[in-house]
C-alpha positions in Angstrom: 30.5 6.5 -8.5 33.3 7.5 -10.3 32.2 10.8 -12.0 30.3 12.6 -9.5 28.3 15.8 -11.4 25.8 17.2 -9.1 25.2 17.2 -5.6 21.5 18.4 -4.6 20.6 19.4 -0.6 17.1 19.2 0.7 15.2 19.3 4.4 12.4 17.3 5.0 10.2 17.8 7.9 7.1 15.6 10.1 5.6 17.8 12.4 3.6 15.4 13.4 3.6 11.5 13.1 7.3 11.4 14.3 7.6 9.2 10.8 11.3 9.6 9.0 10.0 7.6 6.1 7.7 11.3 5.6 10.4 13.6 6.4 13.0 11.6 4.2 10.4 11.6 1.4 9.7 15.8 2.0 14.0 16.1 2.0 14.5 13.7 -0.8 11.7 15.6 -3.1 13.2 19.2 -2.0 16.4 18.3 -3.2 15.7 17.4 -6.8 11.9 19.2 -7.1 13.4 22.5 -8.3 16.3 21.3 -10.6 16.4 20.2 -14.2 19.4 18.2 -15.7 19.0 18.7 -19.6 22.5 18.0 -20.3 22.9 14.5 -18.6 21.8 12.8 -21.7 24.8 14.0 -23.5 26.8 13.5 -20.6 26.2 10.2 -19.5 27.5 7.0 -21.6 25.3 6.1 -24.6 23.2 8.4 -23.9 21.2 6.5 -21.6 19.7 8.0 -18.3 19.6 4.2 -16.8 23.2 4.5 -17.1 23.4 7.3 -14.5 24.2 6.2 -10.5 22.5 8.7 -7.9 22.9 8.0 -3.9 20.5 9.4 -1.7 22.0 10.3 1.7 20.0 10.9 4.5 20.9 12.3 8.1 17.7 10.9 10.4 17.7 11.6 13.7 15.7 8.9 15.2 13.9 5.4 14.0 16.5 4.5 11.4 15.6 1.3 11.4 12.0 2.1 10.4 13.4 4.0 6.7 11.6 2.1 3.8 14.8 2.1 1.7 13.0 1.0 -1.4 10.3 4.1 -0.8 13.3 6.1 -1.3 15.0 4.7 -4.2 11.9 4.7 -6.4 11.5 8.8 -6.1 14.2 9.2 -8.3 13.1 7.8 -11.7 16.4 6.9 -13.6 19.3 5.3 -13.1 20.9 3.2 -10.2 19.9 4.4 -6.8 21.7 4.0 -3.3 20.3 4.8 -0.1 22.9 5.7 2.8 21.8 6.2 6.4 24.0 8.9 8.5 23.1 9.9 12.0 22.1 13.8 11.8 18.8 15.5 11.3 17.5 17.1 14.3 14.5 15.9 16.7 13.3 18.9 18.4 9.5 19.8 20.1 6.7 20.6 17.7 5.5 22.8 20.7 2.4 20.1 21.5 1.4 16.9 21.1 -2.0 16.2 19.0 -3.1 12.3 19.2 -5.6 12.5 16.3 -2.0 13.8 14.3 -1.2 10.2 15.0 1.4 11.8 17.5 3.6 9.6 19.7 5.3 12.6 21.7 5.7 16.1 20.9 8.3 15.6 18.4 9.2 16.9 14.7 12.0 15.0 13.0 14.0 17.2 10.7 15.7 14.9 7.7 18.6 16.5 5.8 19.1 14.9 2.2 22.2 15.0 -0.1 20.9 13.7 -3.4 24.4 13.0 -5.4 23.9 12.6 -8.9 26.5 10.7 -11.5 28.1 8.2 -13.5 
């Protein structure tokens, strides 16, 4: 990405589950859910929101291998997406484990998200 114009931060949380596709979903959607572009139209060239390039990186803590990449790429609705992978994110004790949660242990997984946003 040449032009980088944004860069969005979001947390993502499973409680229960110990799923990362959930808690990269929850960080992905907290970083762009409160924010509004209406000038990226005029910024980016022709006009056209396709045009724009946003990477979506992700600190996971566990069960990398089990991110749906694709899941990821088609919350953000314009433009070229990239998912990147970083260790970080946080695994830490819910306080209990509850099987009918779907519950392996008694892990959350805590997802940090960088949603950067250009041309």
């Amino acid at each position: 990405m040449e032009n980088l114009l944004f860069v969005e931060t979001g947390t993502g949380v499973d409680v229960h589950g110990q799923n990362v596709n959930i808690a990269s979903e929850r960080a992905v959607m907290n970083a762009i859910h409160s924010n509004s572009m209406p000038g990226m139209k005029k910024i980016l060239p022709d006009a056209d929101l396709n045009k724009m390039k946003v990477n979506v990186k992700l600190g996971i803590p566990l069960d990398t291998e089990k991110l749906d990449h694709d899941k990821i790429k088609q919350l953000i609705p314009y433009g070229t997406v990239t998912v990147e992978v970083l260790p970080g994110g946080l695994a830490t004790t819910s306080g209990i484990f509850l099987e009918d949660q779907q519950d392996k242990n008694d892990l959350m997984y805590i997802v940090n998200a960088v949603v950067e946003v250009g041309y």
